[in-house]
C-alpha atoms as a printed R data frame, in Angstrom:
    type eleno elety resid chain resno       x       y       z
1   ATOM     1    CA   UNK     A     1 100.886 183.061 124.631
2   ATOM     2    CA   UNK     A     2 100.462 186.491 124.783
3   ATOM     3    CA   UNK     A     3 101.930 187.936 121.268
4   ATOM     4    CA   UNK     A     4 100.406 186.380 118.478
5   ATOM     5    CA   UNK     A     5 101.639 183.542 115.628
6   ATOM     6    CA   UNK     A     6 103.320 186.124 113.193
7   ATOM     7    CA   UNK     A     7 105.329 187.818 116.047
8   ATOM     8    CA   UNK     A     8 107.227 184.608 117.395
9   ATOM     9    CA   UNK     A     9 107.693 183.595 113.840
10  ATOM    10    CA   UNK     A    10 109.587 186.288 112.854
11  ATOM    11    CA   UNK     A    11 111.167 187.041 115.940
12  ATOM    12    CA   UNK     A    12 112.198 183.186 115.889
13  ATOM    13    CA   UNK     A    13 113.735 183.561 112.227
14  ATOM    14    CA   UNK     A    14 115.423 186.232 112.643
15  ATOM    15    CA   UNK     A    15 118.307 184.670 114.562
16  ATOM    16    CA   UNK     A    16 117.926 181.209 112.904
17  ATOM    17    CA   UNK     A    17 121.701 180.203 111.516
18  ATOM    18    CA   UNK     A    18 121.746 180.023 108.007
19  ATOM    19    CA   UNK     A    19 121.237 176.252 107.470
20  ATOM    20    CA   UNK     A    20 118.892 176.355 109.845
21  ATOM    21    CA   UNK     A    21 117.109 179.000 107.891
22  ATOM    22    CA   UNK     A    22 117.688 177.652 104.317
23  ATOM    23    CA   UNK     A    23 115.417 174.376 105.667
24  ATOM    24    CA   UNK     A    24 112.863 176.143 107.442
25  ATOM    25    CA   UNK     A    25 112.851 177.977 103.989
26  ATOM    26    CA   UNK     A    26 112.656 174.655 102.168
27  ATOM    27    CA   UNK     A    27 109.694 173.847 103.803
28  ATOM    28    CA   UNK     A    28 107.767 177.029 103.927
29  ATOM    29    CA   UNK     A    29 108.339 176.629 100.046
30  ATOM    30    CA   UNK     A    30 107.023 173.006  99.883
31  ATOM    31    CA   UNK     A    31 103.870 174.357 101.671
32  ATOM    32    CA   UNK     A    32 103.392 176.574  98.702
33  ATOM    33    CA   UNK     A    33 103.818 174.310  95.937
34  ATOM    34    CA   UNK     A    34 101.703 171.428  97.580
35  ATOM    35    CA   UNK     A    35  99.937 170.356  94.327
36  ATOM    36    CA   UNK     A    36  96.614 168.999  96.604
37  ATOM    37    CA   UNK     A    37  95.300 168.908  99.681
38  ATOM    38    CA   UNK     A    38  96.851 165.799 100.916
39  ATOM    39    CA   UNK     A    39 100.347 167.357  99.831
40  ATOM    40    CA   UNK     A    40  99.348 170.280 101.924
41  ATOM    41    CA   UNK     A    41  98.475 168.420 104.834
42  ATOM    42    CA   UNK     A    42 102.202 166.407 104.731
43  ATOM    43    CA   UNK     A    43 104.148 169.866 103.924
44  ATOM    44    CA   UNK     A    44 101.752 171.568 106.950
45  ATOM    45    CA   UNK     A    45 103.398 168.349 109.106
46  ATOM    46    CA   UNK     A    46 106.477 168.794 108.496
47  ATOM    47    CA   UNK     A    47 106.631 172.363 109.633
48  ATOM    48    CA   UNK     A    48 104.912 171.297 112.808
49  ATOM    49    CA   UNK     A    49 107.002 168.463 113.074
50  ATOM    50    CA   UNK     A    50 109.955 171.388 112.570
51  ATOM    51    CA   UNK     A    51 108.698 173.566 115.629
52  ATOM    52    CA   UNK     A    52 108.136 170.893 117.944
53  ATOM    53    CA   UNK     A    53 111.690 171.276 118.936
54  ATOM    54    CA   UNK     A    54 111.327 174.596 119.267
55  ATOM    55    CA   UNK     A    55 108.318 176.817 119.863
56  ATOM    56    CA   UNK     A    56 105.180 174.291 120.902
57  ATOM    57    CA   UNK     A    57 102.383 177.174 120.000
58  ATOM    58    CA   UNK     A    58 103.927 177.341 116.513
59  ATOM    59    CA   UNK     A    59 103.597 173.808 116.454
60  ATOM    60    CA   UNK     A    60 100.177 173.784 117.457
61  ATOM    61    CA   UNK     A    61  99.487 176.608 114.476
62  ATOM    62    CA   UNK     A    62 100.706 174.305 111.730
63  ATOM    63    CA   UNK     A    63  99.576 170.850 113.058
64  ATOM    64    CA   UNK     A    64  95.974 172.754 113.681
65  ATOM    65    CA   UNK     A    65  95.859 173.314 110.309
66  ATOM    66    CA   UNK     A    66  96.507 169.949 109.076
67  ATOM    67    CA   UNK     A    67  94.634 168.223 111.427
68  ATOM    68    CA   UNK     A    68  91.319 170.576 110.178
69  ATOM    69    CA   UNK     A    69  91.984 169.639 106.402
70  ATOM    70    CA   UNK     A    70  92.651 165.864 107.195
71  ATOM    71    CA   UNK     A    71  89.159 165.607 109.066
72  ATOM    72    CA   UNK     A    72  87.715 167.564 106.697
73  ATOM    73    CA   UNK     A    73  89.134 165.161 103.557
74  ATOM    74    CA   UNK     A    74  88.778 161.897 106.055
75  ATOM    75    CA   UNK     A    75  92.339 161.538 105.396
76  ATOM    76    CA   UNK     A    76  93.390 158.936 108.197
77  ATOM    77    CA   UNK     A    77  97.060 159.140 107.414
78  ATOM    78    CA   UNK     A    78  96.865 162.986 107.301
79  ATOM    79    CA   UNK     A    79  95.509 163.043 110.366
80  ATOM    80    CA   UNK     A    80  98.113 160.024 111.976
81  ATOM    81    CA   UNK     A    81 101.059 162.501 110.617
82  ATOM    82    CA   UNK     A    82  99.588 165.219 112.238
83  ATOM    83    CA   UNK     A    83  99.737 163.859 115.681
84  ATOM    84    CA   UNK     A    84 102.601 162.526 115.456
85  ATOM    85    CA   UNK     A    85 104.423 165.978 114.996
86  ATOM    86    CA   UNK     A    86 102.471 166.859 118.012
87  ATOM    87    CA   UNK     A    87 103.700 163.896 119.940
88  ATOM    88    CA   UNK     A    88 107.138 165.785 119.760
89  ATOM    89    CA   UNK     A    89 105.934 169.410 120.926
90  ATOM    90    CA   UNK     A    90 104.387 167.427 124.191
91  ATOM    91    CA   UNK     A    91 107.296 164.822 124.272
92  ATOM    92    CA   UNK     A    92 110.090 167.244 124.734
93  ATOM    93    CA   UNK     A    93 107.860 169.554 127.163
94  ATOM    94    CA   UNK     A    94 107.971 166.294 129.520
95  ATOM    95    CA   UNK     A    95 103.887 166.094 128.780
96  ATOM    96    CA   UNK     A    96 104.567 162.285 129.038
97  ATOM    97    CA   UNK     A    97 100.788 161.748 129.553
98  ATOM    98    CA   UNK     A    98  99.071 163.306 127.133
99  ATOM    99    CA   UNK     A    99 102.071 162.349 124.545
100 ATOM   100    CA   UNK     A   100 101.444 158.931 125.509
101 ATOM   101    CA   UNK     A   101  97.685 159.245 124.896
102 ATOM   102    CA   UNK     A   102  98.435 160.695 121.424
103 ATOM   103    CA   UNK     A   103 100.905 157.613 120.367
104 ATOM   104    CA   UNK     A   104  97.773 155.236 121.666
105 ATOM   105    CA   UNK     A   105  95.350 157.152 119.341
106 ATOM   106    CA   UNK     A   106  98.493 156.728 116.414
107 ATOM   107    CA   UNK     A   107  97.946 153.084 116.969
108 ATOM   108    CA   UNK     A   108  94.362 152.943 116.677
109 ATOM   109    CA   UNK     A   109  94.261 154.721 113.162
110 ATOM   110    CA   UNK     A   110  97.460 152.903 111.931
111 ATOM   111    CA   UNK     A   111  96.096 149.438 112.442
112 ATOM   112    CA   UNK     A   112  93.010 150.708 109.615
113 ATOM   113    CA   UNK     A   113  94.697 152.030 107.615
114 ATOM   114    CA   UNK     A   114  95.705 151.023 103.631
115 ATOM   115    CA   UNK     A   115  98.567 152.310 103.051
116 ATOM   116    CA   UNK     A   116 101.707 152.835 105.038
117 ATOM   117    CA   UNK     A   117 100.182 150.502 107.482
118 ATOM   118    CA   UNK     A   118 102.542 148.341 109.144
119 ATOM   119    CA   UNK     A   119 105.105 151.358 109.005
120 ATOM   120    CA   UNK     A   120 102.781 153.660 111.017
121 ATOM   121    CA   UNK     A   121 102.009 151.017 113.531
122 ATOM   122    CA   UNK     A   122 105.724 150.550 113.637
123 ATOM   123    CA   UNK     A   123 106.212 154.590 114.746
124 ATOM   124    CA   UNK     A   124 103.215 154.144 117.244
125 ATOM   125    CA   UNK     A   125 104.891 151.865 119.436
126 ATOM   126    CA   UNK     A   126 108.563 153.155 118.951
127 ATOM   127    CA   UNK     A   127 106.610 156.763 120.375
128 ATOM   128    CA   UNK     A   128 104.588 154.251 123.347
129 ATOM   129    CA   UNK     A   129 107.878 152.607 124.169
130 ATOM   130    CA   UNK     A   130 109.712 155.767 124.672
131 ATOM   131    CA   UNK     A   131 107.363 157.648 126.496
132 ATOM   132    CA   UNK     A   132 107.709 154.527 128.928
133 ATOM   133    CA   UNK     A   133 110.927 154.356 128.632
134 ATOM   134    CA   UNK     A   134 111.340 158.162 130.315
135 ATOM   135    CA   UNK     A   135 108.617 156.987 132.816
136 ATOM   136    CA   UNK     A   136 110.860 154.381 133.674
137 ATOM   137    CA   UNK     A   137 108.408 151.629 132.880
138 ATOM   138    CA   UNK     A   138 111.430 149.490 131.083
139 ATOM   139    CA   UNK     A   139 109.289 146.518 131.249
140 ATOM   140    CA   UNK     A   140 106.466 147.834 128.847
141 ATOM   141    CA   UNK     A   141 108.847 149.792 126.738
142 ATOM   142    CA   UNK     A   142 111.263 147.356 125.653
143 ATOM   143    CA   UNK     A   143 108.246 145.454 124.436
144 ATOM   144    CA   UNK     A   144 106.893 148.307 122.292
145 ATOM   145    CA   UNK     A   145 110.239 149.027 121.052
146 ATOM   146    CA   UNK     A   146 111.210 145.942 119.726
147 ATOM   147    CA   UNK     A   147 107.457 145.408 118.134
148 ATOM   148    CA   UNK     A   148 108.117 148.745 116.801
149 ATOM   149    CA   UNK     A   149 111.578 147.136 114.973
150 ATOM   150    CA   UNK     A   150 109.973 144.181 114.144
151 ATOM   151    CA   UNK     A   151 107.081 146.459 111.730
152 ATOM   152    CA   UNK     A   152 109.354 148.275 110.591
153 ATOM   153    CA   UNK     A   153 111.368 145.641 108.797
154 ATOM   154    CA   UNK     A   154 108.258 144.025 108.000
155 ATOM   155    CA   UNK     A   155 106.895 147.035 106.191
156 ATOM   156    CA   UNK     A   156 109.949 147.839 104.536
157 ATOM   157    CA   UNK     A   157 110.142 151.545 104.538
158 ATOM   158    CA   UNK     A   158 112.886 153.014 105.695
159 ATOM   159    CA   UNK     A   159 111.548 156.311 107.563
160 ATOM   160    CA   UNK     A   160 113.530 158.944 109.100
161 ATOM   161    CA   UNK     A   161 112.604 158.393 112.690
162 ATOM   162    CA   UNK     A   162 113.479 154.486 112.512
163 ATOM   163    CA   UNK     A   163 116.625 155.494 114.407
164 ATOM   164    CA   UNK     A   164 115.047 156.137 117.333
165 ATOM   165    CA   UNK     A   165 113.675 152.778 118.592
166 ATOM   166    CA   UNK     A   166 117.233 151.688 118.393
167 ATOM   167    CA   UNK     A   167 118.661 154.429 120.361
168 ATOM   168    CA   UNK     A   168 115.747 153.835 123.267
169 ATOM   169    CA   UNK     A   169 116.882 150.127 123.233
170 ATOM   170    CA   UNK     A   170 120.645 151.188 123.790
171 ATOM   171    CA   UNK     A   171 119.392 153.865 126.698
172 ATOM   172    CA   UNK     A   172 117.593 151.357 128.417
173 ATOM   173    CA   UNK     A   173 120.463 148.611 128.218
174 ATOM   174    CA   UNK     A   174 122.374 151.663 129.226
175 ATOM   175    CA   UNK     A   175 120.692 152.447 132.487
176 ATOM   176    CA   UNK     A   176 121.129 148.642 132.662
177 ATOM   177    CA   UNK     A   177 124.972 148.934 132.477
178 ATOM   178    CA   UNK     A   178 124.918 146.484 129.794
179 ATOM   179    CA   UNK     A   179 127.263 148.471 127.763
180 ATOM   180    CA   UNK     A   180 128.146 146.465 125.061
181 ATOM   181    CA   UNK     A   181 124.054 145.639 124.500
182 ATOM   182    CA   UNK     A   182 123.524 148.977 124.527
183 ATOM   183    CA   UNK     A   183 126.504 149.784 122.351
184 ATOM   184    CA   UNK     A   184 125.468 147.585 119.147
185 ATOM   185    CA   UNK     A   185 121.783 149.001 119.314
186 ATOM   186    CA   UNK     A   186 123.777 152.896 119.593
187 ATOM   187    CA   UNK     A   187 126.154 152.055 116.986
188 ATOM   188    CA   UNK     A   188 123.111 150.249 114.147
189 ATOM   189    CA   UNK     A   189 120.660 153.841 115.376
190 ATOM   190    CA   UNK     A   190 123.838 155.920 114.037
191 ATOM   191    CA   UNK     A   191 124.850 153.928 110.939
192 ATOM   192    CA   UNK     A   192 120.772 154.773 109.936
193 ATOM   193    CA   UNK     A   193 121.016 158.008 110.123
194 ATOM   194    CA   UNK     A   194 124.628 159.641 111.545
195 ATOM   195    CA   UNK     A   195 123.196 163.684 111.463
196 ATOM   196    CA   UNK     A   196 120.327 162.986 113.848
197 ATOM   197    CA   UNK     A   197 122.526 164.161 116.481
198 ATOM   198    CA   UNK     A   198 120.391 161.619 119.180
199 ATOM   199    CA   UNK     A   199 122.349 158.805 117.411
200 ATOM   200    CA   UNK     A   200 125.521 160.770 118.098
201 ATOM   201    CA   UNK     A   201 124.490 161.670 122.091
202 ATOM   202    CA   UNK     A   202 123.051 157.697 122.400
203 ATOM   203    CA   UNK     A   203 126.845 156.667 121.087
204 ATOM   204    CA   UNK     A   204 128.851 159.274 123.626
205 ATOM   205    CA   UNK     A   205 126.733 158.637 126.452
206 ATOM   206    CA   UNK     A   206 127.977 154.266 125.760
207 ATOM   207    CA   UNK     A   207 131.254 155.476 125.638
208 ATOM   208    CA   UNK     A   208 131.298 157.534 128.723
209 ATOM   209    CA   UNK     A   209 129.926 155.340 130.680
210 ATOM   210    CA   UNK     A   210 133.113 152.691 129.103
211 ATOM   211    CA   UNK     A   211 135.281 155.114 130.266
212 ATOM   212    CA   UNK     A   212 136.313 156.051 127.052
213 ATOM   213    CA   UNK     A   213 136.092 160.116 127.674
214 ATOM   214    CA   UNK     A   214 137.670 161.338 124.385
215 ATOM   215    CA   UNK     A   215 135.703 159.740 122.109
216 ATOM   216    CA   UNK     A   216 132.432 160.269 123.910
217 ATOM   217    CA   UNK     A   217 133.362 163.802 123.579
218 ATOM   218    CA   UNK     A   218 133.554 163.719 120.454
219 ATOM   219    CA   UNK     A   219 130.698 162.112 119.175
220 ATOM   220    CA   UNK     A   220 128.728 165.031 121.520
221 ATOM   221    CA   UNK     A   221 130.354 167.824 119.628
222 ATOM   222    CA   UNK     A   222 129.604 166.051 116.495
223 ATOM   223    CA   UNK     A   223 125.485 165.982 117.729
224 ATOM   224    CA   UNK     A   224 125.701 168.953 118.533
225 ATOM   225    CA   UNK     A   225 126.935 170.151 114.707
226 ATOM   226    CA   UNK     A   226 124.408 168.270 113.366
227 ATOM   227    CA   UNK     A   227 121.676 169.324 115.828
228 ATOM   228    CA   UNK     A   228 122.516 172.985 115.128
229 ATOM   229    CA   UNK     A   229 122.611 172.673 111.489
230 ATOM   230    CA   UNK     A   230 119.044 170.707 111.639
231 ATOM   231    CA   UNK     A   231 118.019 173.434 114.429
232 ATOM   232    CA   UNK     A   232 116.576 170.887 116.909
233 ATOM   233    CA   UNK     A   233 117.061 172.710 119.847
234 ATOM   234    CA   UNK     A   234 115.282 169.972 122.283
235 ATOM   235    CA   UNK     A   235 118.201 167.601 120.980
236 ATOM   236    CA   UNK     A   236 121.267 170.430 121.175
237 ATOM   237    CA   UNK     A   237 120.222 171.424 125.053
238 ATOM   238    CA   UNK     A   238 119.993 168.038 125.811
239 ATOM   239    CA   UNK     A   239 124.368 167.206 124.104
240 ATOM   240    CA   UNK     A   240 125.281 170.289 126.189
241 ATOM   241    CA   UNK     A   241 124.226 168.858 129.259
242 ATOM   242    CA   UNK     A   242 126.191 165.386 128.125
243 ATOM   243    CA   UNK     A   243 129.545 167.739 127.213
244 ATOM   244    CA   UNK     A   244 128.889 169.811 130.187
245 ATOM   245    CA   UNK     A   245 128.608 166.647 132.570
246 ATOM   246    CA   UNK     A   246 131.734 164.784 131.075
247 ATOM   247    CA   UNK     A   247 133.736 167.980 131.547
248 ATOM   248    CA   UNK     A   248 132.662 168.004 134.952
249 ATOM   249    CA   UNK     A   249 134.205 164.204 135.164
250 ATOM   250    CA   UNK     A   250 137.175 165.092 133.273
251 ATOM   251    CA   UNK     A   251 138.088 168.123 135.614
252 ATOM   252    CA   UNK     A   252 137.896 170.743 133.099
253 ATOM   253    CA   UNK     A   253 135.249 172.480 135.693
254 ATOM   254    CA   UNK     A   254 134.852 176.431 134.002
255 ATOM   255    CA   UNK     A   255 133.963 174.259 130.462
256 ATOM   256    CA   UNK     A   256 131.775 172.474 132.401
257 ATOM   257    CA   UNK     A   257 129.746 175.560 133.830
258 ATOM   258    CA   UNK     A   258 129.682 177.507 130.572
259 ATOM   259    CA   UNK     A   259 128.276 174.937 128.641
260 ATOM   260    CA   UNK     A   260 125.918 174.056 131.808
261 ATOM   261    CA   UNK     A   261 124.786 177.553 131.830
262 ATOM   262    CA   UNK     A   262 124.191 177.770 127.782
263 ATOM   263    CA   UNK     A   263 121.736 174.594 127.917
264 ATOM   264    CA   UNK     A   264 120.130 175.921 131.165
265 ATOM   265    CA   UNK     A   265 119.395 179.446 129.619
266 ATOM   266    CA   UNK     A   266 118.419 177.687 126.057
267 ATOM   267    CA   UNK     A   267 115.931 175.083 128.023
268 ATOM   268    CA   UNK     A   268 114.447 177.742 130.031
269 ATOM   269    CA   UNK     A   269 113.404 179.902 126.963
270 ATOM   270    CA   UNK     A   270 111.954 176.743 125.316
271 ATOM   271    CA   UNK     A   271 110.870 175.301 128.655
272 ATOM   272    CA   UNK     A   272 112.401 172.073 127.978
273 ATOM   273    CA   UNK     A   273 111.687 170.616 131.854
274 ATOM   274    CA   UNK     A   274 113.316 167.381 131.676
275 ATOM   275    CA   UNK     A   275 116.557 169.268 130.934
276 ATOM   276    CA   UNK     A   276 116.413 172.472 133.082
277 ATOM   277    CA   UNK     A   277 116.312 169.603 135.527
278 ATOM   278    CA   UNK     A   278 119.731 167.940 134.274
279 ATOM   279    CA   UNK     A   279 121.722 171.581 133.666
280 ATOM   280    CA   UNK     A   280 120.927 172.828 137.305
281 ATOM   281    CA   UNK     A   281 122.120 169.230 138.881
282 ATOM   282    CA   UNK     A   282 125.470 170.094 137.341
283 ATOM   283    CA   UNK     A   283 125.194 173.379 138.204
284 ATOM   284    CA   UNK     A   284 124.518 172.954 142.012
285 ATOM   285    CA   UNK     A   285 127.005 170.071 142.053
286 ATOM   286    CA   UNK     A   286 129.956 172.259 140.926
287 ATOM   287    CA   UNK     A   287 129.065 174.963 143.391
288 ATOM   288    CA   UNK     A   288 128.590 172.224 146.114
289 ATOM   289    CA   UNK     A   289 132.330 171.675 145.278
290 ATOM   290    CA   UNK     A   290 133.551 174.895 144.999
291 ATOM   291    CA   UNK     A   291 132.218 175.480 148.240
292 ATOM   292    CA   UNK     A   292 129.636 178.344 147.350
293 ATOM   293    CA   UNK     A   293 126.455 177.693 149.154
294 ATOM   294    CA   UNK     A   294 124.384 180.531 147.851
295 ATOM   295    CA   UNK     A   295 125.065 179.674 144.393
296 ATOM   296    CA   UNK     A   296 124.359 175.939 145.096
297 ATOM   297    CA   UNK     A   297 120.865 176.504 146.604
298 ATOM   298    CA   UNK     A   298 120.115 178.918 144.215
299 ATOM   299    CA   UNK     A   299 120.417 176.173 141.057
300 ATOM   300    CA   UNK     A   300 118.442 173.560 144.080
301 ATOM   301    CA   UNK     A   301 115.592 176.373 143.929
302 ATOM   302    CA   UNK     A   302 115.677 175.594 139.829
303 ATOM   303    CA   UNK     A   303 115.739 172.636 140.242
304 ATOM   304    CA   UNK     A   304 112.774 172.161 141.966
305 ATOM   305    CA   UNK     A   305 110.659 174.499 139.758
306 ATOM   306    CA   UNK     A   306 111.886 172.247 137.308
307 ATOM   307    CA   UNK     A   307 110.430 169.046 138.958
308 ATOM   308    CA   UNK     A   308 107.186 170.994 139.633
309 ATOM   309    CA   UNK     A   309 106.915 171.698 135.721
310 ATOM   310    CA   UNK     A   310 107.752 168.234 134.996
């Protein structure tokens, strides 16, 4: 990047909305108070965890940081919390590779270490089964999924991210069209933790694909609420393109484009890949419809990039 760390902070802040900004606040003030090192190392995660979503050199700043002090106090766990805020930054870039390298090296310092062991193994192979899972190697990540259920209940913590092996088991049973599979795992991911806003996309996306257009709706605008108030713009680009492609279905074609358009725009600042690719396939579909080649082969053209980047 060409401006520097204290530039794209602030000019990030500036426009965050104000929940968004009271718990980027919250953590910039946990940073401060961190009674040791090891606190500081957790409170320096959690803001790189924050801006994996968001801005992946920011993310780099803080987990940098963290990942210096944890080497330099041999802090194992330190260092295993580190990387797995950077998992996200590379995740939601479509990096599957070296994400997928960076859950393998999770694994290897979970499995040593003395505390929080079984529940860090647990978060290794929910993050190897669902970088497989968007490889489409279903095989291998339905496997590391469910061993990454089966630790967790063993270890019995109860950690934030548990939702998400559940909600990679419903996408795959989704793909599947095993609806009511992939409903139960959807519905248990939400009941853990309903503001996620994935749990609420993993839910519409079941019900859609029942048929069942209003309340898939619905749970999408309710993701996207939660999304916005938690500021994880990754997961709010990503519930545009569901409410976007659903109003396509439904016929209400102009919603469809604007809120096409928004997550296209949003995932090309933040170069969210994966999704640039989604928005423009709606995009050049409607346009395709409407009859309008140039503006069909112009979204094509993105859409390419977008595979390129991928």
């Amino acid at each position: 990047m060409k401006y520097s760390f204290l530039i794209l902070l602030f000019s990030f802040t500036s426009f965050l909305p104000t929940t968004a900004q009271q718990y980027f606040e919250s953590l910039q003030e946990h940073l401060q108070n961190a009674q040791n090192d090891t606190s500081r190392v957790l409170a320096l995660a959690k803001l790189a965890e924050y801006y994996g979503f968001i801005r992946a050199d920011s993310n780099m700043y803080y987990a940098q940081q963290g990942l210096d002090l944890s080497n330099k106090l041999n802090y194992l766990y330190g260092k295993c919390v580190m990387q797995r805020s950077i998992f996200w930054a590379l995740n939601s870039q479509g990096n599957y590779p070296k994400a997928l390298e960076l859950a393998f090296s999770n694994l290897k310092i979970a499995e040593v270490l003395k505390y929080h062991n079984l529940s860090s193994m647990a978060l290794a192979y929910q993050f190897i089964g669902l970088v497989n899972r968007e490889m489409e190697d279903y095989g291998n990540a339905m496997i590391h999924l469910r061993q990454s259920i089966r630790l967790q209940k063993e270890s019995g913590e109860m950690l934030e991210d548990y939702f998400s092996a559940y909600c990679s088991v419903a996408a795959i049973y989704l793909k599947f069209n095993q609806l009511d599979s992939a409903l139960w795992y959807a519905r248990i991911g939400h009941e853990i933790s309903p503001k996620s806003g994935l749990t609420s996309a993993l839910v519409g996306n079941v019900y859609e694909a029942m048929g069942r257009n209003e309340l898939a709706k619905g749970y999408y605008k309710l993701g996207i609420q939660a999304t916005k108030e938690r500021n994880n713009i990754y997961l709010q680009a990503r519930l545009y393109n569901n409410l976007a492609n659903l109003l396509y279905k439904m016929g209400d074609i102009d919603s469809s484009i604007y809120y096409a358009n928004f997550s296209l725009q949003m995932c090309q600042k933040y170069n969210f890949g994966e999704f640039i690719l989604d928005a423009s396939k709606i995009l050049m579909r409607i346009f395709e419809l409407r009859k309008q080649p140039d503006s069909a082969f112009k979204y094509v053209k993105v859409m390419l990039d977008a595979k390129d980047t991928i």
